[in-house]
Structures are given as structure tokens and as C-alpha cells.
KEKE-3310 file (N, C-alpha, C; in steps of 0.2 Angstrom, whole numbers, plus 5000, padded with zeros to 4 digits):
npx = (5051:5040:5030:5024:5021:5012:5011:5011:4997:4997:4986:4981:4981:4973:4981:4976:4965:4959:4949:4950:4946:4936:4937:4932:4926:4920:4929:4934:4948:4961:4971:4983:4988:4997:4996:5007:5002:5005:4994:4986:4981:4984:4992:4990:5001:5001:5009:5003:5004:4994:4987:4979:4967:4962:4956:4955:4945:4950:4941:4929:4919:4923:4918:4914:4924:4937:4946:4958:4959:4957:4969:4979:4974:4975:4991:4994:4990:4995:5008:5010:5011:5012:5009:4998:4989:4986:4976:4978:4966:4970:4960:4960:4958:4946:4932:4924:4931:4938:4952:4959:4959:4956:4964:4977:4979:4978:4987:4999:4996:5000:5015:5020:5015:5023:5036:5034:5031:5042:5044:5049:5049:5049:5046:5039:5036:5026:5016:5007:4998:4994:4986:4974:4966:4963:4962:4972:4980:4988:4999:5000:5010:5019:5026:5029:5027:5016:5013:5000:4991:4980:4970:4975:4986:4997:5013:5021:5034:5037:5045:5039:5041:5040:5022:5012:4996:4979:4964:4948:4934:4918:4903:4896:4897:4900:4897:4906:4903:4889:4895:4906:4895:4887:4881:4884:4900:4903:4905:4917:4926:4933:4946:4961:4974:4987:4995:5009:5016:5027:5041:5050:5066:5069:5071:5084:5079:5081:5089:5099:5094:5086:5071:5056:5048:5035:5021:5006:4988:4972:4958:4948:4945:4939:4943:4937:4934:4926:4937:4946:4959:4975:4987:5002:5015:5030:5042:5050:5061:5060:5049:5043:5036:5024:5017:5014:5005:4996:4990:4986:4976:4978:4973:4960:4946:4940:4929:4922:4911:4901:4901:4899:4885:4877:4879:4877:4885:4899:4903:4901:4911:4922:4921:4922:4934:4942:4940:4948:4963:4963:4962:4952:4952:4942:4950:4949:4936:4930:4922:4930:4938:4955:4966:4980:4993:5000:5015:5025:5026:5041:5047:5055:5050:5037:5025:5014:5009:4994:4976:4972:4964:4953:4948:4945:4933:4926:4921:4917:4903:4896:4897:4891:4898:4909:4922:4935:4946:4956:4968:4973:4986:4990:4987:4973:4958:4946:4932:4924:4909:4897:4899:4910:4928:4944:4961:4978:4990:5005:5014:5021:5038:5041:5034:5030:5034:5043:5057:5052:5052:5058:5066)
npy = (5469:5458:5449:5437:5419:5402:5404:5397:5394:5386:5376:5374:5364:5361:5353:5354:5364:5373:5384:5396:5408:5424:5438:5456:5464:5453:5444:5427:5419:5410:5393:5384:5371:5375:5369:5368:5361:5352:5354:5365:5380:5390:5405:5418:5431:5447:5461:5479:5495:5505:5505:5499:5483:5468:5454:5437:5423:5405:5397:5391:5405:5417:5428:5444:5454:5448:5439:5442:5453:5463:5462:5465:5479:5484:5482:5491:5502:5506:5505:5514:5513:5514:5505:5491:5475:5462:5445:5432:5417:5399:5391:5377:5371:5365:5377:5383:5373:5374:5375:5387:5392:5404:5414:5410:5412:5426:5431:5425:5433:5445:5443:5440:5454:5461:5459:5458:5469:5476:5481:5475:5473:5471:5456:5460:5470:5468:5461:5467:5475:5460:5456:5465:5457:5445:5434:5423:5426:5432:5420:5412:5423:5424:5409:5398:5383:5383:5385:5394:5410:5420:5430:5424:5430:5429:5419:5407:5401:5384:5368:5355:5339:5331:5324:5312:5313:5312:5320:5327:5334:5335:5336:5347:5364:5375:5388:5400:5409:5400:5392:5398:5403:5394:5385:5374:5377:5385:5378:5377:5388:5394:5385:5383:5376:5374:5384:5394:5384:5382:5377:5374:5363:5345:5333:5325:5310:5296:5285:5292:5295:5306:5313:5321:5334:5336:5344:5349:5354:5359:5348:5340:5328:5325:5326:5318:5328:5336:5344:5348:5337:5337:5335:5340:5335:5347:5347:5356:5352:5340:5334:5325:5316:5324:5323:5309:5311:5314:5308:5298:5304:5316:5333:5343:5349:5361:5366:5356:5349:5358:5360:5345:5343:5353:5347:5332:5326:5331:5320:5308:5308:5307:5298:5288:5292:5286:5274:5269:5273:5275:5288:5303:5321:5336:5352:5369:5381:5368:5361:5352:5338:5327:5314:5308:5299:5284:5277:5263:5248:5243:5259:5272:5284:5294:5289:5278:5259:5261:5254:5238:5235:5224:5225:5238:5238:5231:5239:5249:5247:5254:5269:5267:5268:5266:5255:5256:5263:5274:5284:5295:5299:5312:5313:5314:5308:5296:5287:5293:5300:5311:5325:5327:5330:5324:5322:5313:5319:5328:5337:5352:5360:5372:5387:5388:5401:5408:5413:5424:5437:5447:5442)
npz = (4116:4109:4109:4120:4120:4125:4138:4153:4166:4182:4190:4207:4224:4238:4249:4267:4272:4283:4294:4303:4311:4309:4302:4307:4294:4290:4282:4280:4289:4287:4287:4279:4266:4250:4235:4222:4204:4189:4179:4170:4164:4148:4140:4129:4123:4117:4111:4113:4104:4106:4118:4122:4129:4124:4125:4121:4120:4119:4116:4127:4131:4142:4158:4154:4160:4166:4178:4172:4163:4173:4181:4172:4167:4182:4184:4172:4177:4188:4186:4173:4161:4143:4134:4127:4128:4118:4124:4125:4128:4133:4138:4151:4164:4174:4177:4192:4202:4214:4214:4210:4195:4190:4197:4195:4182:4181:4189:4181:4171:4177:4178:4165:4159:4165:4160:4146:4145:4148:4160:4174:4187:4205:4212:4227:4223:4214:4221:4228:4220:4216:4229:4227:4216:4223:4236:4232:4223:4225:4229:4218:4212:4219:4217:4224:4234:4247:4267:4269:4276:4284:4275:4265:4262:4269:4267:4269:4261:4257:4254:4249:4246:4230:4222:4214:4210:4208:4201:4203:4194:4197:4189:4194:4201:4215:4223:4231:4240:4245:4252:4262:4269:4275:4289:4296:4293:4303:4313:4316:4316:4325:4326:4328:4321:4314:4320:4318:4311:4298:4310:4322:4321:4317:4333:4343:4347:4361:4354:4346:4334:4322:4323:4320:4327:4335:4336:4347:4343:4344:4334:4323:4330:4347:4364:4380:4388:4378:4371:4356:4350:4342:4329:4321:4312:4313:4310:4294:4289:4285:4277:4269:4279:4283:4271:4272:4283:4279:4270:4279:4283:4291:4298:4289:4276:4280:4272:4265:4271:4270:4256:4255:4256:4249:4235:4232:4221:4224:4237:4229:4221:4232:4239:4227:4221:4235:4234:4228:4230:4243:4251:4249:4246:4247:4238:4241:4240:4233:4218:4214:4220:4226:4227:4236:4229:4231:4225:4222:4230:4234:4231:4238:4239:4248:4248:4246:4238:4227:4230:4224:4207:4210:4221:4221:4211:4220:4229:4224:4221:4230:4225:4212:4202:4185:4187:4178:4177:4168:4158:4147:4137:4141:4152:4155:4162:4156:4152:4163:4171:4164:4161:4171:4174:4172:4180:4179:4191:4191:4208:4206:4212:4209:4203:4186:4181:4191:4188:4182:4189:4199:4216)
capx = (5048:5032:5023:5023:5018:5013:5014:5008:4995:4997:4982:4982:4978:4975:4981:4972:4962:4957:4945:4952:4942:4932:4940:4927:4925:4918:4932:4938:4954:4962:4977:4979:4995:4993:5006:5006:5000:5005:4987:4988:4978:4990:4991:4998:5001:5003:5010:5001:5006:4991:4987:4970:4969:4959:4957:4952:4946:4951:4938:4921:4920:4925:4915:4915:4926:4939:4954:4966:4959:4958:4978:4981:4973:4979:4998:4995:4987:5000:5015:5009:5014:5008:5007:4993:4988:4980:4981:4972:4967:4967:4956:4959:4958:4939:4929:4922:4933:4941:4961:4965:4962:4956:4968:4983:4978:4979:4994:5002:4996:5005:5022:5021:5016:5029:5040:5031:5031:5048:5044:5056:5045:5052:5040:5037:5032:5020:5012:5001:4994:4989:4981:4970:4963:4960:4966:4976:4982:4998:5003:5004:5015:5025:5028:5034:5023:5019:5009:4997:4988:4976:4963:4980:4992:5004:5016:5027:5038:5038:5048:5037:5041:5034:5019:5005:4987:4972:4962:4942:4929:4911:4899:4892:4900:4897:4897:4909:4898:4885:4899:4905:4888:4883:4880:4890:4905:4905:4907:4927:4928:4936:4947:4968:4975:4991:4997:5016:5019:5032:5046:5057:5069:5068:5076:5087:5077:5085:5094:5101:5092:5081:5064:5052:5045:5026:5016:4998:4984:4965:4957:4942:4945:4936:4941:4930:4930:4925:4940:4948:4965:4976:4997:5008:5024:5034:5050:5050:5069:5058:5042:5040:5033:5018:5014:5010:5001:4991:4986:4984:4971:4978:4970:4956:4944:4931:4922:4921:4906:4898:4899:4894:4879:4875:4877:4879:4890:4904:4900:4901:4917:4926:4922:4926:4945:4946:4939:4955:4968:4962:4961:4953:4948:4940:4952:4949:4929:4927:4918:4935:4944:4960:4969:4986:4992:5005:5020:5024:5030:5049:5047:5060:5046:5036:5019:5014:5006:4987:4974:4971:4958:4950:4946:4942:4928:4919:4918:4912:4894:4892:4893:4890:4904:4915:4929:4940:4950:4960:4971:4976:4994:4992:4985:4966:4952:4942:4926:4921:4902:4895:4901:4913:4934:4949:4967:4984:4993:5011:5014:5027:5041:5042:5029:5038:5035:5046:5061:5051:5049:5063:5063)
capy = (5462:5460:5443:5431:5412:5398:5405:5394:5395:5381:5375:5373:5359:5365:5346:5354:5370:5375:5389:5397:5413:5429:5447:5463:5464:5448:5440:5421:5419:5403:5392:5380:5372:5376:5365:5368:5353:5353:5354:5373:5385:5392:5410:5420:5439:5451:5469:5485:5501:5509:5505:5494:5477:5466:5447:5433:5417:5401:5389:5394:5410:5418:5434:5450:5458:5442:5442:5444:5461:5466:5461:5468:5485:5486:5482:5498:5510:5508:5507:5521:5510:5516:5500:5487:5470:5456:5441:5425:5411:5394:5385:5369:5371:5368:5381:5382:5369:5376:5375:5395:5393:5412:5418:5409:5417:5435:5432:5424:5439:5450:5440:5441:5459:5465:5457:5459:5479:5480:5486:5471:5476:5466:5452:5462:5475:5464:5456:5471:5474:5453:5454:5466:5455:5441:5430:5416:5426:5431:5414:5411:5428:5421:5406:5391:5380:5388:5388:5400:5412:5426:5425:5422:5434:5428:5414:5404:5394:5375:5363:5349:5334:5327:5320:5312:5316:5312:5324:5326:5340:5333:5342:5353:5369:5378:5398:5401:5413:5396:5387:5402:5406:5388:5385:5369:5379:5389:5375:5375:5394:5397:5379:5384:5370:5374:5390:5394:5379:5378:5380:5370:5356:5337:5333:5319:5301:5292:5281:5296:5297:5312:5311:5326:5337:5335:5350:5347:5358:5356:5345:5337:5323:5327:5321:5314:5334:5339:5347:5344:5340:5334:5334:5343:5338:5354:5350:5357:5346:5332:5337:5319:5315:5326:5317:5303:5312:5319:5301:5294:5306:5321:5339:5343:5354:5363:5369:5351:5347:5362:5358:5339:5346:5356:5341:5324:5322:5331:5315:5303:5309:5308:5289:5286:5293:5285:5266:5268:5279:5275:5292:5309:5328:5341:5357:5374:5380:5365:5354:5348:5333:5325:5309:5308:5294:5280:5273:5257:5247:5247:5265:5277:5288:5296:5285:5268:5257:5260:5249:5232:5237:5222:5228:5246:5236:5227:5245:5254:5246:5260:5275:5265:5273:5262:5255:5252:5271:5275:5291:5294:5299:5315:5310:5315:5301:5292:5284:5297:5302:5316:5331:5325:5330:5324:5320:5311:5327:5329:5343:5357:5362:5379:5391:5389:5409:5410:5417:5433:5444:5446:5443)
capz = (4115:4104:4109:4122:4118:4130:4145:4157:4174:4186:4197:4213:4227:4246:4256:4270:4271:4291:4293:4310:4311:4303:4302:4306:4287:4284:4277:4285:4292:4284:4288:4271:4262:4243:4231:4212:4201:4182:4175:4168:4160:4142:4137:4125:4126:4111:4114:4107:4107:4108:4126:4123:4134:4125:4129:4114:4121:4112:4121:4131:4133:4149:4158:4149:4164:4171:4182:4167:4161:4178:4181:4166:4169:4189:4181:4167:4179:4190:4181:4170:4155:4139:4131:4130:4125:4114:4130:4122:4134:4132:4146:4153:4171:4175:4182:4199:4206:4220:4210:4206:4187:4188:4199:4193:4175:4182:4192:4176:4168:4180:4177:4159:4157:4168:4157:4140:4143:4151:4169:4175:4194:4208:4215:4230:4220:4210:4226:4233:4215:4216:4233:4226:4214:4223:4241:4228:4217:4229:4229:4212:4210:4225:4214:4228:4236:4255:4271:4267:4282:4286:4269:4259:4261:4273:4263:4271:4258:4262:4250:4247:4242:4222:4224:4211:4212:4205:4202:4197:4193:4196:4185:4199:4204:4221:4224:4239:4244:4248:4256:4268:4274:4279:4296:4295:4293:4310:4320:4317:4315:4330:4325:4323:4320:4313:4322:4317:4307:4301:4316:4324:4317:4322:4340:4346:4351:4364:4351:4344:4327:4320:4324:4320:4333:4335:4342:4348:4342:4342:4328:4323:4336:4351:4369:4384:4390:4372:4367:4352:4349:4337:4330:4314:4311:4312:4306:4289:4286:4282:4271:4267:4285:4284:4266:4276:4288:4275:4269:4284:4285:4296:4296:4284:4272:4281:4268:4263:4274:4268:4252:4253:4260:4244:4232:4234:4217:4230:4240:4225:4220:4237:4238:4221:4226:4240:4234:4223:4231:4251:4253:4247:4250:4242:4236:4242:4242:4228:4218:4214:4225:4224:4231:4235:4225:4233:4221:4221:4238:4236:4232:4240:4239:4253:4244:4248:4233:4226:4231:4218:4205:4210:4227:4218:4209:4224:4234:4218:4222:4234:4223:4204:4195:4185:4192:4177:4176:4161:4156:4140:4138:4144:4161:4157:4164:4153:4157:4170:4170:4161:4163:4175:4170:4178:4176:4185:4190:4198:4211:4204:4214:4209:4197:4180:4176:4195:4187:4178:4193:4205:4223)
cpx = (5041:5027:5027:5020:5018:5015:5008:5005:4992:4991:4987:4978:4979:4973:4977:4970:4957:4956:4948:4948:4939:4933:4934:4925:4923:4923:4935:4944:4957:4968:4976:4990:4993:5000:5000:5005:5001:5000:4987:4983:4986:4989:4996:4998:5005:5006:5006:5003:5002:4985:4981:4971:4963:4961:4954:4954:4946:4948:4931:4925:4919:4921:4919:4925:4932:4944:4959:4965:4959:4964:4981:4981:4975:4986:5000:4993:4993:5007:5016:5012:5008:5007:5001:4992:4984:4983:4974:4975:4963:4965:4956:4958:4951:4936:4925:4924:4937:4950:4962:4965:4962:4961:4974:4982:4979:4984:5000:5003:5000:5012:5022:5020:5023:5035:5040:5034:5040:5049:5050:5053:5047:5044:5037:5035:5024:5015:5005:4996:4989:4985:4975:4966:4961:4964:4972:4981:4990:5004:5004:5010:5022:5029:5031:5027:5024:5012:5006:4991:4984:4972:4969:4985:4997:5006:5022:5028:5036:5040:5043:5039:5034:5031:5015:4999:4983:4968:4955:4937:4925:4908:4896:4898:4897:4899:4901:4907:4892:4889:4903:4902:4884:4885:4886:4897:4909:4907:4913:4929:4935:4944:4956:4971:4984:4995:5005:5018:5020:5036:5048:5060:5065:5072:5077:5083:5082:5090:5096:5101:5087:5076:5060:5047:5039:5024:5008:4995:4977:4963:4952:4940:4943:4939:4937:4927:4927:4929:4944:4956:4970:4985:4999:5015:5027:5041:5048:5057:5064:5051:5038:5035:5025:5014:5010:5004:4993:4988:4985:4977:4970:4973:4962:4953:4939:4929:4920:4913:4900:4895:4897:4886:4873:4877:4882:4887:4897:4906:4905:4908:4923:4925:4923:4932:4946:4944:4945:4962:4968:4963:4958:4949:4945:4945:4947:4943:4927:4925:4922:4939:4950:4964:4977:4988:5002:5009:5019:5026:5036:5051:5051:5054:5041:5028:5021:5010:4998:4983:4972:4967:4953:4945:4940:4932:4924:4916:4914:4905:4892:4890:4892:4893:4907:4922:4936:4943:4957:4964:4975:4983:4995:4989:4976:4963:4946:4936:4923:4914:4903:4896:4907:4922:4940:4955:4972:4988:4999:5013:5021:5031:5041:5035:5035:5039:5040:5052:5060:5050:5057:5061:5067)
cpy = (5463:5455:5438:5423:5407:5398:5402:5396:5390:5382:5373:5369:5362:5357:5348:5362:5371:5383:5392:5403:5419:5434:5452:5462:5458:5442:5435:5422:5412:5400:5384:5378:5371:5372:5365:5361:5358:5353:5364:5376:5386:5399:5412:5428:5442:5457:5476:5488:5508:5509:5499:5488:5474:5457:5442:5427:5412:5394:5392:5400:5413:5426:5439:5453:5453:5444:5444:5452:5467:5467:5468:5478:5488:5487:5489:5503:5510:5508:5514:5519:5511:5511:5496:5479:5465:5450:5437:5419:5405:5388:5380:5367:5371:5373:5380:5376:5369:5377:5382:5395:5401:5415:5416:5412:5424:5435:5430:5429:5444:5450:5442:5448:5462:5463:5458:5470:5479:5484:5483:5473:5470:5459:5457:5468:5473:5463:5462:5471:5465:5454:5457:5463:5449:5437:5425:5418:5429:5427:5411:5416:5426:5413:5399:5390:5382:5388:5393:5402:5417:5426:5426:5427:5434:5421:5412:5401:5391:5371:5356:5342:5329:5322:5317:5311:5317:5316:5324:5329:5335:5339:5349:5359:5372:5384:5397:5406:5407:5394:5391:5403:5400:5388:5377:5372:5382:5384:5374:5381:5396:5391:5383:5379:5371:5380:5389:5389:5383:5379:5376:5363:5350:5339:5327:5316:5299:5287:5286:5299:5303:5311:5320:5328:5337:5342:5347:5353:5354:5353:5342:5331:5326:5323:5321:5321:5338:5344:5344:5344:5334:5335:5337:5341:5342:5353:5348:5355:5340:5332:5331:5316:5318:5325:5313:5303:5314:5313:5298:5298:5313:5328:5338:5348:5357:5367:5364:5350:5351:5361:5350:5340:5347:5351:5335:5322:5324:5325:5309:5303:5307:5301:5289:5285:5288:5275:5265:5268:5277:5283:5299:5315:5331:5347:5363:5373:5374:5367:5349:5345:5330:5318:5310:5299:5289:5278:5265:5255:5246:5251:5268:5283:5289:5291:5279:5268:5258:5254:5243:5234:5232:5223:5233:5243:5235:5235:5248:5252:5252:5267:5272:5266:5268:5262:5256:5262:5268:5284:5291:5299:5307:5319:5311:5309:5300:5289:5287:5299:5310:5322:5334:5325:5328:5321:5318:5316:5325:5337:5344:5360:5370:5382:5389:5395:5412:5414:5424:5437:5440:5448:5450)
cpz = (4113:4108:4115:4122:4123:4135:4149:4164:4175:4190:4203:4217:4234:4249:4261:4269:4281:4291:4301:4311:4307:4305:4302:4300:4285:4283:4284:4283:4290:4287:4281:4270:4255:4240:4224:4208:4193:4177:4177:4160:4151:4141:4133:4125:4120:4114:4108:4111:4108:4117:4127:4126:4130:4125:4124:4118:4116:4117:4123:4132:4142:4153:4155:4154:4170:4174:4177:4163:4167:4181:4178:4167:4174:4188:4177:4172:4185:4191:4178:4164:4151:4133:4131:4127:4121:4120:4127:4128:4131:4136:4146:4158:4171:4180:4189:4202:4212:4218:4208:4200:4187:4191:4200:4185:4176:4186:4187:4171:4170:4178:4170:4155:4159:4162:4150:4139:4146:4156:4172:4185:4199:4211:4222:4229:4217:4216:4230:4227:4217:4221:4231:4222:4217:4230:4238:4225:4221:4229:4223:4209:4214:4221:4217:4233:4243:4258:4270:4274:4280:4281:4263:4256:4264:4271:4268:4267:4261:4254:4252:4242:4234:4223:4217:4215:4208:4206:4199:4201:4194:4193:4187:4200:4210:4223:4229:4243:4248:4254:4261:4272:4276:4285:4297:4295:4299:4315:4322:4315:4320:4332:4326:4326:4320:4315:4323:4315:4300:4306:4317:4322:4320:4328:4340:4349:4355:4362:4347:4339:4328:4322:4323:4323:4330:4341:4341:4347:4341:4335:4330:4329:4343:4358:4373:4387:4385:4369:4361:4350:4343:4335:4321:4315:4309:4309:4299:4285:4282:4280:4273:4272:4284:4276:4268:4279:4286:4273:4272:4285:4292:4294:4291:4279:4276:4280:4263:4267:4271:4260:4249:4254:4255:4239:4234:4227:4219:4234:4238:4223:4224:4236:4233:4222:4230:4240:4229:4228:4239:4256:4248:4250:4246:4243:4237:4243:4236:4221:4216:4220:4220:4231:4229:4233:4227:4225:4226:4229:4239:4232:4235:4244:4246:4253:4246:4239:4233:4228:4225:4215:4209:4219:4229:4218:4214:4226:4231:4218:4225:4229:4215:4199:4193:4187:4186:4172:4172:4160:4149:4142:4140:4150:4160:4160:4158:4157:4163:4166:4167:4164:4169:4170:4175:4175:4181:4186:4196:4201:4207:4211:4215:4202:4192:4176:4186:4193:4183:4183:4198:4212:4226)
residu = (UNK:UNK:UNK:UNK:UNK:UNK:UNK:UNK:UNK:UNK:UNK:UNK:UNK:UNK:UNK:UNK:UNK:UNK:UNK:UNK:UNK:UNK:UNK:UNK:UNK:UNK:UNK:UNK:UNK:UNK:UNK:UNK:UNK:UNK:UNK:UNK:UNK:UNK:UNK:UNK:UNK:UNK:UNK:UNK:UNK:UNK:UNK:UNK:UNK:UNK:UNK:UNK:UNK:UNK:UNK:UNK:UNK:UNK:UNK:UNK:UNK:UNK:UNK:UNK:UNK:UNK:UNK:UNK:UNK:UNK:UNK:UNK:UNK:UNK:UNK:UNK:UNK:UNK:UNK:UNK:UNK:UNK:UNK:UNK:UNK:UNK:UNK:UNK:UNK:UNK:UNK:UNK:UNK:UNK:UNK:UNK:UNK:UNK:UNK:UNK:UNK:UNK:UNK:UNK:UNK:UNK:UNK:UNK:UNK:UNK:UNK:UNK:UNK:UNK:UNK:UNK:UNK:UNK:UNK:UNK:UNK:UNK:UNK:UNK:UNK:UNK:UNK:UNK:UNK:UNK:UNK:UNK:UNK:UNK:UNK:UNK:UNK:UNK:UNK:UNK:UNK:UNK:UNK:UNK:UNK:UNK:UNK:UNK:UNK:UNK:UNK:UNK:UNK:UNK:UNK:UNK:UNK:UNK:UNK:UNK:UNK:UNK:UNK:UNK:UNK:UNK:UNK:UNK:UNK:UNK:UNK:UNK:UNK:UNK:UNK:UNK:UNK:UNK:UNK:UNK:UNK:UNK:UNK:UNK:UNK:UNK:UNK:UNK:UNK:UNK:UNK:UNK:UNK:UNK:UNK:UNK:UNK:UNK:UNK:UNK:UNK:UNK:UNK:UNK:UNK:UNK:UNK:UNK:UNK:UNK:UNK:UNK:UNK:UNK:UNK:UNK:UNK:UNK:UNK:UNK:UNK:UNK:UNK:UNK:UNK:UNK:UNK:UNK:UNK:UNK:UNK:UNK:UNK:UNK:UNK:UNK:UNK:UNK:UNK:UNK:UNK:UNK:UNK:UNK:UNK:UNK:UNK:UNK:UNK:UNK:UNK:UNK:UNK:UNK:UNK:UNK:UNK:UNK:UNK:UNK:UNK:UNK:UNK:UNK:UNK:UNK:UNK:UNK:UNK:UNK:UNK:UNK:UNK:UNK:UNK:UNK:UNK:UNK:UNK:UNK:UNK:UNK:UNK:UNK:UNK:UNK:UNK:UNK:UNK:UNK:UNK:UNK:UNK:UNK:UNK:UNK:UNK:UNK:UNK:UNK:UNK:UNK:UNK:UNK:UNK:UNK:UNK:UNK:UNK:UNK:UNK:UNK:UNK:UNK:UNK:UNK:UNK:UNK:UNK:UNK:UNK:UNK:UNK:UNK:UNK:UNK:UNK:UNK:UNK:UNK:UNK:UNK:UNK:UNK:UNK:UNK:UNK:UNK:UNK:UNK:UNK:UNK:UNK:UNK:UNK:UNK:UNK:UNK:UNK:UNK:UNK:UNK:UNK:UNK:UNK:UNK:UNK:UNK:UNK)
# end
């Protein structure tokens, strides 16, 4: 095989992100569910035969030294493959938004060389390579939407039902080294929220229909002795259910607080989302949010209908933004402030490079 063309790397959206503790070394302990959304990076991948790796951006230039040369080199030093490549990238995911563009690029790098060169390396082969480069980048090699634990190497699958979601970069970017080490973020260290979700089916209601089991866990809600508690639908038969729960406002981000903190246009953005949509969050450590976006009202769908524009508009006094949102036909946003990107996005079932590495 000489050339790969068009190989796509999916962002990612984390519905909730719960910080539950900090490991000897530093590193936070997460509990998060990640779901694939169709807004994607593009690469292409040439094969040489004399082993060189280099990288040719086709957009803003990317650091000298990025996750896809690093993929790329951890894949050839431990293969022992004497091949190497020309790997051009053409960025559309923005930077520092908290979505994975870097670390679905070098896990789409993984998929594709393996394949390019002819290693044909099972996914659980691939998978130790990934973690080394990066907590995320497991989950893009694992290729299916999943409960994700410990600082993102413990994947549970989970079949999520198709959502859309508005998505949107504000201008500002925020270090996750700032939004780690804020003091605002300790106070929900010790938080776990979701502990062994997913587990046990629905159980029988007294009228003998399905109902999905609720376990209780601590949560931001506080009761009158100050502890905090809170609920997960755990049967993973019925996805659709914790959609709901997810836009009713369950769970949360907390490295959301951290990063309102560090700028307001975080701030601006969420109310923006949510004078539309009636709900949103911020994605991973940020400065990208996303609203989970209702369909119509006789829908089938796990979605209720958006709010009237006309509504939109009174609210929009609070943060000044116009209210009158547009997408051209291949979902980006129009009329958004400077320096400001975003697009309608539908969550992906499955990675679409899932079938190049065997389970």
C-alpha cells in the first residue's frame, strides 16, 4: 500500500467529566462519558521507504514535535518497521478546546500506519503504544463511545443513542495545567459520582413494566447534614434515559468552575447555549461548550424541541450576543464573535477507522 487519503479524526465531547481523586504521581483520577461527534480533523499518509516521518501542515502550523510524529515514531520503534511517512494534516478541530483534536490525530495516526505499513497489530496491541502518548488517545484507538475511568485508560463501551450538539470554541484557550491546579477544583476531588456505572438491567414496577434502576451517589446537591447526594441511571438497555438526565441537568464538568473563573468568555458562551438549547456544559478541560440539542415534539427521539428564537432573543440581553444563529450547510455558525468557531454536530456511533485494527 503506498498512500492513505482522507482519513478522518473525530472529536470528542465529555457529557459529564467528575473529578473523583489524585494518584501519588500527580495525575487526577476521572470518571467522564466521551461520545464521538462528526466534526474531524482530515489526514493523509504517504509511505516512504526510507524510514523518515515527516509531517506537512495544510492550515496553521502545528508544533515542531506533535502527537502524530510522536504516534508515528512510538508505532516504528516498536514495530521495528523500516518504513516511514509523509502524514499531511488538515485542521479543523480548534485548538485548546478540550474535544481530543490532538489526541484523535495520533490515534488515527496509529490506525492508519498500522495499516499503511502492513503490521495489521491487533487493537490491544495498539492500546499501550496510545496510552503512552496521551490519557484520550486510548479512546480514540478503542473506537466506541464508553464510560471512561482512572486518567483514561479504563473503557467501558456504552451504546449511546444519536444525539445533535451544538458546539462552540470561544476565542480564549485555557492550559489544563491552570485548570488542574485551581483551588476551585479540590473541592469535588474526593467526589465519585459514578462508581461502576454501567451495571445492572432495568427491574420490574409494580405494573410490570421496565423501569431503570437508579443507584444513589454523592453529587453536587448538598443535603441538610452537608453531604452530597445524587442518581445515575444504570441500566445501560435504555441509553436514551440518561440523555434526558443529561439535559435535565444531571452530573457535571468540574473543571468547568475552574475555567469560568479563568475567563468570562467560558461564562458567555454557556449562557449563550443554554438561552437557545435550555442547557449547556463545557467539554473536557475546555474553552469549548456544547448543548445537547432537542428535536422536534413528536419526535420518537430521546430530545425534546429547542427553545422559540423569540425567547432566545429577550434572554440574549444578558450576554450581548446575537441571537439570530445560522449554519451554512455544513453545520458551521455564522454571526459568532470574533474569533469565536462552532458548528451543529451529530454524535458517531462507532470511530469510522473502527474496522482497521482488530479487536
Amino acid at each position: 500500500m503506498k498512500a492513505l487519503y482522507d482519513v478522518p479524526a473525530p472529536a470528542k465531547l465529555n457529557l459529564f467529566l467528575h473529578v473523583v481523586g489524585k494518584r501519588p504521581d500527580g495525575y487526577h483520577l476521572l470518571q467522564s462519558l466521551f461520545v464521538l461527534i462528526d466534526w474531524a480533523d482530515t489526514l493523509h499518509f504517504e509511505c516512504r521507504a526510507d524510514g523518515a516521518l515527516r509531517r506537512h501542515d495544510r492550515g496553521d502550523a502545528l508544533p515542531p514535535d506533535d502527537l502524530c510524529l510522536r504516534a508515528a515514531r512510538a508505532l516504528q520503534q516498536a514495530s521495528g518497521c523500516a518504513f516511514g511517512a509523509d502524514i499531511h494534516i488538515e485542521k479543523r478541530l480548534p485548538s485548546g478546546a478540550g474535544m481530543g483534536g490532538g489526541s484523535s490525530d495520533a490515534a488515527s495516526t496509529l490506525l492508519a500506519l498500522n495499516r499503511l505499513w502492513g503490521l495489521n497489530w491487533s487493537r490491544e496491541r495498539l492500546l499501550p503504544i496510545a496510552l503512552t502518548l496521551g490519557a484520550d488517545v486510548p479512546f480514540f484507538v478503542g473506537g466506541r463511545n464508553a464510560f471512561v475511568e482512572g486518567i483514561g485508560e479504563v473503557l467501558t463501551p456504552l451504546d449511546v443513542p444519536e444525539m445533535r450538539l451544538a458546539v462552540v470554541k470561544p476565542a480564549v484557550s485555557i492550559g489544563t495545567k491552570e485548570i488542574f491546579s485551581s483551588p476551585l477544583l479540590q473541592r469535588s476531588e474526593s467526589v465519585a459520582i459514578v462508581a461502576g456505572f454501567p451495571a445492572a438491567n432495568g427491574k420490574r414496577s409494580e405494573d410490570n413494566s421496565t423501569t431503570p434502576e437508579v443507584a444513589s451517589y454523592p453529587s453536587n446537591e448538598a443535603n441538610s447534614s452537608g453531604e452530597r447526594k445524587g442518581s445515575i441511571c444504570r441500566d445501560h438497555q435504555t441509553p436514551e434515559i440518561l440523555v434526558h438526565r443529561l439535559y435535565d441537568g444531571w452530573g457535571r464538568n468540574d473543571l468547568q468552575p475552574p475555567a469560568q473563573a479563568a475567563s468570562h468568555e467560558v461564562s458567555t458562551a454557556l449562557e449563550w447555549l443554554q438561552t437557545r438549547y435550555e442547557n449547556s456544559r463545557m467539554t473536557g478541560s475546555g474553552s469549548a461548550v456544547f448543548a445537547i440539542v432537542r428535536a422536534s415534539p413528536n419526535s420518537t427521539s430521546a430530545t425534546r424541541a429547542v427553545p422559540e428564537a423569540k425567547a432566545a432573543r429577550e434572554r440574549d440581553t444578558v450576554t450581548g450576543l446575537e441571537s439570530n444563529l445560522k449554519a451554512t450547510p455544513e453545520g458551521e455558525f455564522q454571526e459568532l464573535p470574533d474569533g469565536w468557531v462552532g458548528r451543529m454536530c451529530r454524535s458517531l456511533s462507532v470511530h469510522p477507522l473502527r474496522g482497521w485494527a482488530e479487536d
